[in-house]
C-alpha positions as CSV (number, residue, x, y, z in Angstrom):
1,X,111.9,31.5,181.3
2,X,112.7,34.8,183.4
3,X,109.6,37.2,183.8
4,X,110.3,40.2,182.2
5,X,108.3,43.3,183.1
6,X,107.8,46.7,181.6
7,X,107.2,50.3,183.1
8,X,103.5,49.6,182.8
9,X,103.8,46.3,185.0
10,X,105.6,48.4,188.2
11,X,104.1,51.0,190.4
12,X,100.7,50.7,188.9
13,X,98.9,50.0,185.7
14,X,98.7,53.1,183.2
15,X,96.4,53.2,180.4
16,X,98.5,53.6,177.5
17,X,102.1,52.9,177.0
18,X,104.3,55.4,178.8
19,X,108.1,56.6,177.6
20,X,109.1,57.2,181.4
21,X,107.5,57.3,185.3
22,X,110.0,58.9,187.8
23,X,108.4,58.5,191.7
24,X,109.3,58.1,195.1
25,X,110.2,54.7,196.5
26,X,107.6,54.5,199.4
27,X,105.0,55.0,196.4
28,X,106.3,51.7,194.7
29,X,104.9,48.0,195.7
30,X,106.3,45.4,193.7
31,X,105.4,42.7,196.1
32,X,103.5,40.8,193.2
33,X,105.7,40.8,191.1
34,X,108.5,37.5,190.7
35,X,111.3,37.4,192.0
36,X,114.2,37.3,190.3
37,X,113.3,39.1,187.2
38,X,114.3,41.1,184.1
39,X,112.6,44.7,182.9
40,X,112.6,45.9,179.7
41,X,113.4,49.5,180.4
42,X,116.2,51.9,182.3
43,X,116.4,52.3,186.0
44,X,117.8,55.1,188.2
45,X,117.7,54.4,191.7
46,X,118.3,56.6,194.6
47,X,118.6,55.6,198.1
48,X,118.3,58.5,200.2
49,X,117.7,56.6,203.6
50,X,118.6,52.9,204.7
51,X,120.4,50.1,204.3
52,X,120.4,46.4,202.9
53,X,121.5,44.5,199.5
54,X,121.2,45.1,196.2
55,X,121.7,42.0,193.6
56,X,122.1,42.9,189.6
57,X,123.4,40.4,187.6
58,X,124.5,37.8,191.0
59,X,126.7,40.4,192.0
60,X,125.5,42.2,195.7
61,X,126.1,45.6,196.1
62,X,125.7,47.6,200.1
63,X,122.7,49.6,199.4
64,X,123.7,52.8,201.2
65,X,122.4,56.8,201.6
66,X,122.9,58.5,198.3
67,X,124.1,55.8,196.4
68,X,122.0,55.4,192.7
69,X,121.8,52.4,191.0
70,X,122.0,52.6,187.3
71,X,120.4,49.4,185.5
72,X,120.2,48.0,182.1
73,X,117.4,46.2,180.2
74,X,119.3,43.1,179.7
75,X,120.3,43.3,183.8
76,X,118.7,40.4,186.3
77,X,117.4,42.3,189.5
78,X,117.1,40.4,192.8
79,X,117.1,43.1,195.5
80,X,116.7,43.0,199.0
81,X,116.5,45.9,201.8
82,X,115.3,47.5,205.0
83,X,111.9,48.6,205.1
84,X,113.3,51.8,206.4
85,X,114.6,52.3,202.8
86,X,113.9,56.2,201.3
87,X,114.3,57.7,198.1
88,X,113.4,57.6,194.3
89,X,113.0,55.9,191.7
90,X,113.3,57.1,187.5
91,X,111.7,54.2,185.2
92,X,112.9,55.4,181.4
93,X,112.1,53.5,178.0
94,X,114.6,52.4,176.0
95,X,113.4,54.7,173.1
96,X,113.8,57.8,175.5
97,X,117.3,56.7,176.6
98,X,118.6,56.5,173.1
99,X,116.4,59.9,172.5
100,X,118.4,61.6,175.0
101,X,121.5,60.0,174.5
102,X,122.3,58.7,178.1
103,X,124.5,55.5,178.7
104,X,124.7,53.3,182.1
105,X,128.5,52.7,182.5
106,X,129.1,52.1,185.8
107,X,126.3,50.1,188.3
108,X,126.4,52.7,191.0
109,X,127.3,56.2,191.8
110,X,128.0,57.6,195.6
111,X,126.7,61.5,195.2
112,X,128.5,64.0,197.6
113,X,126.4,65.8,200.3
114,X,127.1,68.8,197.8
115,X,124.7,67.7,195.1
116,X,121.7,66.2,197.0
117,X,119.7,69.5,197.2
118,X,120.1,69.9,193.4
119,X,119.3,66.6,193.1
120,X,116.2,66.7,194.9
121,X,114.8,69.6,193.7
122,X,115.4,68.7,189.8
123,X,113.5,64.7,190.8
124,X,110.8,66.6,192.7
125,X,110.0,69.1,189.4
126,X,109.5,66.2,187.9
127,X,107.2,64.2,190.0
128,X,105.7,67.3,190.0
129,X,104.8,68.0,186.4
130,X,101.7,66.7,184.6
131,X,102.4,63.8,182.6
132,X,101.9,65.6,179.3
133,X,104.9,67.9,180.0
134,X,108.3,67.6,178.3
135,X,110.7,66.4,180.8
136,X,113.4,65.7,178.1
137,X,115.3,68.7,179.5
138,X,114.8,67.6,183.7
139,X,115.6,64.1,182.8
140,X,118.8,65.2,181.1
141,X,120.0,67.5,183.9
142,X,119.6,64.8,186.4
143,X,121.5,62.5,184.6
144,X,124.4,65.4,183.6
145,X,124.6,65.8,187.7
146,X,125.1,61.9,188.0
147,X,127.8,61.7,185.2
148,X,129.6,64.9,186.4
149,X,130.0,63.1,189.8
150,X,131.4,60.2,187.9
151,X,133.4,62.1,185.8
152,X,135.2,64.0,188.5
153,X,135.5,60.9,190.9
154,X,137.4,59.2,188.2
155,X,139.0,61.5,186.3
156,X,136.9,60.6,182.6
157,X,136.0,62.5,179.7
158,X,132.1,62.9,178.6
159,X,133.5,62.0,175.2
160,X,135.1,58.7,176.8
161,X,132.1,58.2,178.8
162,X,129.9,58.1,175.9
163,X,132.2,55.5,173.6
164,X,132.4,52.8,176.0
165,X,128.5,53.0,176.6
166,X,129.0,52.6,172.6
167,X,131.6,49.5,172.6
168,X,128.9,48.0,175.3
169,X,125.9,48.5,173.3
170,X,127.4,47.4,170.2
171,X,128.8,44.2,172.2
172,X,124.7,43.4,173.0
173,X,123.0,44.4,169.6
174,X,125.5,41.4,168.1
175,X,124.8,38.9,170.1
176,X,128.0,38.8,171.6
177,X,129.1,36.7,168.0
178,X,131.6,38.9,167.1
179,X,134.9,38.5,168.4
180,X,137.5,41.0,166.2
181,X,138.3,43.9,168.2
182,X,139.2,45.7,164.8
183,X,135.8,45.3,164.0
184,X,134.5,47.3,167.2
185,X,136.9,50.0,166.5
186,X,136.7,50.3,163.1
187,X,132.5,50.7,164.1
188,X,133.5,53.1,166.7
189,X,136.0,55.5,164.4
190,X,138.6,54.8,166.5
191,X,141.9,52.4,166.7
192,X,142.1,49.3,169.0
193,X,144.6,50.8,171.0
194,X,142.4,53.6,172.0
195,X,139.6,51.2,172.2
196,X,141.5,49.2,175.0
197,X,142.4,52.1,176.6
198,X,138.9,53.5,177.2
199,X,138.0,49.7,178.9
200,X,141.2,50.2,180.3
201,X,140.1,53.2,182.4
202,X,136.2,52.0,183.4
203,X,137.3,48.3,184.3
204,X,140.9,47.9,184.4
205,X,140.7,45.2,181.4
206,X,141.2,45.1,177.8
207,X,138.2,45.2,175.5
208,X,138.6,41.8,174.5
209,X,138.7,40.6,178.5
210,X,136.1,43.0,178.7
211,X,133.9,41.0,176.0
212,X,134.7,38.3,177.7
213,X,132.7,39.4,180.9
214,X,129.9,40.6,179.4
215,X,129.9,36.8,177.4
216,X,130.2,35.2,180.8
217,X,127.3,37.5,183.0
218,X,125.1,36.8,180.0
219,X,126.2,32.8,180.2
220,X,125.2,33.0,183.6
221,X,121.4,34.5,183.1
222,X,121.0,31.7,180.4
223,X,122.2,29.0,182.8
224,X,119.8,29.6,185.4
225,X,117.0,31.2,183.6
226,X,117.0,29.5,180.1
227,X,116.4,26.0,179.2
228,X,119.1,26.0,177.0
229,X,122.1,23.0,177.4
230,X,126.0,24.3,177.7
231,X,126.4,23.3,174.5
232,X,123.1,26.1,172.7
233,X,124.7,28.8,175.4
234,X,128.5,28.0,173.8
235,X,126.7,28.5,170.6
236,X,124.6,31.6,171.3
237,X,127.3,33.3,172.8
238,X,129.7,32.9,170.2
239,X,132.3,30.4,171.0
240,X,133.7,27.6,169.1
241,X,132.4,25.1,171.0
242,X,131.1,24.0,174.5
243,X,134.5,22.9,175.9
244,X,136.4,26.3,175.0
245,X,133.7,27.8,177.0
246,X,133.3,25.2,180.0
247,X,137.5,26.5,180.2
248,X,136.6,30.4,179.7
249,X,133.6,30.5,181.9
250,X,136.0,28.4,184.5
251,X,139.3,30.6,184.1
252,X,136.3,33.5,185.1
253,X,134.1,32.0,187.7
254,X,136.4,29.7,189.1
255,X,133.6,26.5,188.8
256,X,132.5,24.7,185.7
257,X,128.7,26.1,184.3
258,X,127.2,23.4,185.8
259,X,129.3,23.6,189.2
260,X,128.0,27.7,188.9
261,X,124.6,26.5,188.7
262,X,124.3,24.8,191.7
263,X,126.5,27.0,193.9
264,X,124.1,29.9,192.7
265,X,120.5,28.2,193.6
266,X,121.9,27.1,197.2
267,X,123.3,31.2,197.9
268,X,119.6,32.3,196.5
269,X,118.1,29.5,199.1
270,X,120.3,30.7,202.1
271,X,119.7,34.9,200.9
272,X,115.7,33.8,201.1
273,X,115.6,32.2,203.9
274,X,117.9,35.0,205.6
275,X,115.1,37.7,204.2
276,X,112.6,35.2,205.8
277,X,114.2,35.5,209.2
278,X,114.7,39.3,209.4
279,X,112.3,41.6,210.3
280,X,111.4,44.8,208.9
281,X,113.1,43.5,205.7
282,X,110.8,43.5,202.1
283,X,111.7,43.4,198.6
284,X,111.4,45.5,195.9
């Protein structure tokens, strides 16, 4: 089963449970923990300096200056870069993120030269509070100067933003069982034609391919990191049975489940040994 951790399990050990910890990434060591793994909170991560990989959900994404990586509870993290790496790091509960409202829509945000100085400064308050201060109002800024950015690279309303966040949470707390779109929309106030419109402009898919995707990334987790058969993963994930998903999962991956599988635990093998044979390489 995949090691999940919490805030508490990261940087250090706090006494109590904590709703957030926001700190630079120099200050973090997560060499004990197990790698891959799950956490069962929000991430915002900003590389200021270096330069390396960064795999969510076996996809690799160029870990570059002043990119931030926005992660999910439900997300695998496997992440690999330079020791050279700079920047910070905001750790939020998942009772504070629906507090506040935000939603994780895209994986990673480039910020313009324009906004880092803002940026910095707001982070820095914050590290620089005592725990026992209200941050509700810093956190939220932060986050407003990440989704502007979004907003105005691509063109997207707040009010769009926030209802495909919705259609993807809603996707999750079902367990991916139901398959109407009318049903989505209907939940969401709004018609199916809008609905596919809005997944239509954030992945360039209909909702129902969209579904799809998120069925298949979750597939993939439970392949590797769940003892379940094809046939309990066909059945978890809502499809009729295990051949109609062998097809879907094939039609999306291009390789059977159990072809995926083994092409998956041979890349991990060759990105370890890779780390192995670099130097001035860790993970976090």
């Amino acid at each position: 089963m995949l090691k999940q951790y919490s805030i508490r399990d990261m940087p250090v050990k706090f006494p109590k449970q904590v709703l957030y910890y926001v700190c630079s990434l120099e200050e973090v060591d997560e060499s004990r923990l197990v790698w891959p793994h799950k956490r069962s909170f929000y991430s915002i991560t900003w590389f200021i300096e270096g330069h390396g990989i960064n795999v969510i959900d076996f996809t690799e994404y160029p870990i570059l200056p002043n990119r931030i990586f926005l992660t999910s509870p439900e997300q695998v993290h496997n992440r690999t870069f330079h020791s050279d790496a700079k920047g910070y790091i905001l750790m939020l509960d998942k009772a504070l993120v629906t507090q506040l409202g935000i939603n994780f829509t895209s994986p990673y945000i480039d910020m313009g030269n324009d906004n880092i100085p803002l940026l910095k400064l707001v982070i820095e308050n914050i590290i620089n509070k005592k725990k026992d201060s209200a941050i509700e109002i810093d956190l939220l800024y932060f986050y407003s100067l990440i989704i502007d950015q979004i907003d105005n690279k691509n063109a997207k309303s707040k009010e769009t933003n926030i209802l495909f966040g919705e259609f993807k949470k809603l996707i999750l707390s079902n367990n991916y069982k139901i398959e109407s779109m009318n049903q989505y929309a209907d939940t969401l106030h709004i018609s199916v034609t809008s609905l596919n419109d809005i997944c239509q402009i954030f992945t360039g898919i209909s909702a129902k391919q969209f579904l799809l995707d998120v069925k298949i990334t979750e597939a993939k987790r439970l392949l590797i990191y769940s003892q379940l058969n094809i046939s309990n993963i066909a059945y978890k994930l809502g499809f009729e049975d295990a051949s109609y998903f062998a097809r879907i999962f094939k039609k999306k991956t291009i390789s059977s489940p159990s072809a995926f599988l083994k092409k998956y635990r041979r890349q991990t093998q060759n990105l370890i040994n890779k780390a192995d044979l670099t130097t001035g390489k860790k993970n976090i």
